[in-house]
C-alpha positions in Angstrom: -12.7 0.3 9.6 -15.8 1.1 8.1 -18.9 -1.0 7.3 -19.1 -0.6 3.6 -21.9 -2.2 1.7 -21.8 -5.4 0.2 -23.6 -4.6 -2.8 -21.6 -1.6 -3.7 -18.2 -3.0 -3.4 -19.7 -6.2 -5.6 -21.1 -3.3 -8.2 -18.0 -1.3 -8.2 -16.4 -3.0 -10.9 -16.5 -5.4 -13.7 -14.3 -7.7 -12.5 -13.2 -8.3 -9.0 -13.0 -11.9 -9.8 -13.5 -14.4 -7.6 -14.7 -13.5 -4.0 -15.2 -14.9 -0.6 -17.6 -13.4 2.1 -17.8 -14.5 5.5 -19.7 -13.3 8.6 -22.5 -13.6 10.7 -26.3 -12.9 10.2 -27.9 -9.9 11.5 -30.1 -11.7 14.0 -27.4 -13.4 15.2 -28.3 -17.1 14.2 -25.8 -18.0 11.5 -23.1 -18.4 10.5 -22.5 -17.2 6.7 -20.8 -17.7 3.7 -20.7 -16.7 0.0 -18.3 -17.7 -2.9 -18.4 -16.5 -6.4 -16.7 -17.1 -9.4 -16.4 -14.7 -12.8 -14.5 -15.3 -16.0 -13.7 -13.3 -19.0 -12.2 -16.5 -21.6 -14.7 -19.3 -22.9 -12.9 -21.5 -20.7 -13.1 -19.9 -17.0 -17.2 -19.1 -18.2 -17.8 -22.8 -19.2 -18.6 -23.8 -15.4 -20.8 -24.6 -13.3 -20.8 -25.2 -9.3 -22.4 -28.4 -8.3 -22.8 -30.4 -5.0 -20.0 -33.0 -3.8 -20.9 -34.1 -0.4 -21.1 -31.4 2.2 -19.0 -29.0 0.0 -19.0 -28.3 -3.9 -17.0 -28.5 -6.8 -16.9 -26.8 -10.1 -17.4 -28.5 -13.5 -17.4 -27.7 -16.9 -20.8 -27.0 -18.7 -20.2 -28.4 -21.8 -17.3 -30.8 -21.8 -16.1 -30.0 -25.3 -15.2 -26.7 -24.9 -12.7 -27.2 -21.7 -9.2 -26.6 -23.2 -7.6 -26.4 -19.7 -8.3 -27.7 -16.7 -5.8 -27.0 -14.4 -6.5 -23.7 -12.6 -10.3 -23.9 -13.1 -11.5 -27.4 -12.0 -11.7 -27.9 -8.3 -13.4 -28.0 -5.1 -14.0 -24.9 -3.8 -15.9 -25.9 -0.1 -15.1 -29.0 1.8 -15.8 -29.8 5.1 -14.0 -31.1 8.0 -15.5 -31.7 11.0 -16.7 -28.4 13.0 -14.8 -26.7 9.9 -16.0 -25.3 6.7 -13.2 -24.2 4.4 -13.9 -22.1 1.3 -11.3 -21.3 -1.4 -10.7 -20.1 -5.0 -8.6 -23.1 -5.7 -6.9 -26.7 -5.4 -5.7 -25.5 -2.5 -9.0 -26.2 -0.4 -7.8 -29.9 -0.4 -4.4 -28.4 1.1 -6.2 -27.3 3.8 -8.1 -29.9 4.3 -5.4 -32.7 4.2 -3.1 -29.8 6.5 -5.7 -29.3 9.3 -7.1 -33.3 9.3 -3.5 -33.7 10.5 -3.4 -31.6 13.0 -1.9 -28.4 11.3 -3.2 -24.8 11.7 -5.0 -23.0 8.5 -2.2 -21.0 8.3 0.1 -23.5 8.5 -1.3 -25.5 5.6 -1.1 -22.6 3.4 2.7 -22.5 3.8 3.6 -25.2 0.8 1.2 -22.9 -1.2 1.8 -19.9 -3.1 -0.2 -17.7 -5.7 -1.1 -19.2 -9.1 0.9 -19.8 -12.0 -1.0 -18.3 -14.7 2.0 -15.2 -15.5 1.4 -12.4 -15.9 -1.4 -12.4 -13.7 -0.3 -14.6 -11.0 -3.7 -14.7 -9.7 -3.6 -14.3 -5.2 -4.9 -17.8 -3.6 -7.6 -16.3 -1.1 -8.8 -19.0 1.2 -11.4 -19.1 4.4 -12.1 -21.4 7.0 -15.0 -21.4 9.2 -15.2 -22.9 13.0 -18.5 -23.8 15.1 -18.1 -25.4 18.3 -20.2 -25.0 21.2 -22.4 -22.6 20.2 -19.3 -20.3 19.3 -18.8 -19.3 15.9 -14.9 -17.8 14.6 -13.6 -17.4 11.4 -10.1 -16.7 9.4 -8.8 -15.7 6.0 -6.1 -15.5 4.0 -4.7 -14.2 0.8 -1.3 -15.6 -0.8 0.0 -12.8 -3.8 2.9 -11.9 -5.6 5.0 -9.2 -4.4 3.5 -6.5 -6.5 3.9 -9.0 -9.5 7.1 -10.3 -9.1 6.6 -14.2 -9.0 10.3 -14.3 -7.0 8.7 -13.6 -3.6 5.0 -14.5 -2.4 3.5 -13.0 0.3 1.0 -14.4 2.7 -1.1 -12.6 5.1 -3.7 -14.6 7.8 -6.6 -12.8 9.3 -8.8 -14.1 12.3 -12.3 -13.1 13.7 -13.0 -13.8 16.7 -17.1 -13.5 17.9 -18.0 -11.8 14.9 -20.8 -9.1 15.5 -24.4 -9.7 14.1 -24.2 -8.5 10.6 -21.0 -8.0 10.0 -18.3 -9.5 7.3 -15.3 -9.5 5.9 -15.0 -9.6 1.7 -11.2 -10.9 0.1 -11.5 -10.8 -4.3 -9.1 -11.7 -6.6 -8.6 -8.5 -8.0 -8.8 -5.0 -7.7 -10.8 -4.1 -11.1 -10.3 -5.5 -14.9 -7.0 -5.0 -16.3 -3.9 -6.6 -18.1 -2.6 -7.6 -16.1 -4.8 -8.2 -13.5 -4.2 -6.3 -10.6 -3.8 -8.1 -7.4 -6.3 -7.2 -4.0 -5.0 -5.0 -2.2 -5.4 -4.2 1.6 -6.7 -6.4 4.6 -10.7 -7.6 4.1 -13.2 -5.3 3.4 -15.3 -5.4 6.0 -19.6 -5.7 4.7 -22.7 -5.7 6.0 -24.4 -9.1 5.7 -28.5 -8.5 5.5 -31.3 -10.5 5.4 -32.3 -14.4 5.1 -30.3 -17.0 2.8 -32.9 -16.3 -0.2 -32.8 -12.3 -0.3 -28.7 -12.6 0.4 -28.1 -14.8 -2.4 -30.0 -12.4 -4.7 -28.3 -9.6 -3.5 -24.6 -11.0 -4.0 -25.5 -12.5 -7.8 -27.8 -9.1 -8.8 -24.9 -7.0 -8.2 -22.4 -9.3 -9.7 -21.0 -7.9 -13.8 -23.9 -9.7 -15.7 -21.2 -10.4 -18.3 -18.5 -11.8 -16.4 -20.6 -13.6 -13.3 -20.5 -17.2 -13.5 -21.5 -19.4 -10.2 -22.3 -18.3 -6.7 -22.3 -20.3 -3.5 -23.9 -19.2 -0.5 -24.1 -21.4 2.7 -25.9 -20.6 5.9 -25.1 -22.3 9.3 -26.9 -22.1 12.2 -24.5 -21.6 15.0 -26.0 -23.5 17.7 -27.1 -26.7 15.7 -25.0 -26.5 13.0 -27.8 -27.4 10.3 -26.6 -25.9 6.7 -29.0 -24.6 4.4 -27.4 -24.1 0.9 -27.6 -22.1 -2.6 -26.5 -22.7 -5.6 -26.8 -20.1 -8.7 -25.0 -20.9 -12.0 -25.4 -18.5 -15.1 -24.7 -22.0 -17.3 -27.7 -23.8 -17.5 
């Protein structure tokens, strides 16, 4: 597969939706991740991301105007352990409550499916990040329709094993903005991942849809300490 870059498949549409990005730093030293989130109703914009522990959690900006909370309020990044888990939904606490007793990543993705928002039926994408011993691995997943009928989900699992210096892997929501939405399609796109945490983080958000962006997290961790160095960017402020 080729390396495509990051910024262009971020710029290539309006609305890929919510994303995850995993991989390793180009020198080598960290471990990385980014997760975004976009919305097109006053609802899914009215957010923020804010810290809650080692992980996050979204929240709405202004209170007043949150007319459903259901699909939009959660914790995107907790962490357990040696393990970082990243997801678009409720379903990080899934994984987290799965793997804290004793089941695999996969496995704790098996009582979920894609979300219940017809005709949509918006794909659960999930990551999980593992650094032990100066070794660094990662996985993925995505949980969609079958080409939008809600009858049948299917899940796929993707693992990394000793990622390569500056080298990713990108799962999104979508394809592009449409009605309905258009489910992704395809295994990971594998990225480049360039530069420090700072000149990342600008890169991802810069080439985000201005209109439609709303929150970015981007977390980097070095792989033979394990220190975290974190960024938050919300459009709401």
């Amino acid at each position: 597969m080729k390396t495509q870059s990051l910024a262009a498949e971020l710029s290539s549409t309006t609305y890929p939706g919510r994303g995850i990005v995993i991989g390793q730093s180009q020198d080598g030293k960290y471990a990385v991740t980014a997760y975004f989130i976009m919305g097109r109703s006053v609802n899914s914009r009215n957010r923020v991301f804010v810290e809650d522990g080692q992980g996050i959690r979204t929240q709405a900006f202004d209170p007043s105007k949150l007319s459903d909370p259901s699909l939009i309020i959660y914790a995107p990044v907790r962490v357990l352990g040696k393990d970082t888990i990243v997801t678009n939904g409720d379903q990080t606490d899934t994984i987290y409550e799965g793997m804290k007793a004793g089941k695999s990543f996969e496995q704790s993705l098996r009582v979920r499916k894609f979300e219940p928002d017809e005709p949509n039926y918006t794909p659960r994408i999930s990551g999980v990040m593992h650094i032990e011993d100066g070794q660094f691995e990662y996985a993925m997943s995505i949980l969609k329709s079958n080409d939008g009928d809600p009858d049948c989900c299917n899940r796929y699992t993707f693992t990394y094993d000793n990622p390569k210096n500056g080298e990713g892997r990108f799962i999104h929501t979508y394809m592009q903005d449409g009605d309905p939405l258009p489910s992704f399609e395809g295994e990971p796109t594998k990225v480049d991942i360039t530069g420090d945490i700072d000149s990342f983080t600008n890169l991802v958000w810069d080439n985000l849809n201005e209109d439609n962006k709303v929150s970015l997290f981007v977390r980097f961790i070095e792989i033979r300490t394990g220190k975290t160095e974190t960024r938050i960017v919300n459009k709401n402020k």
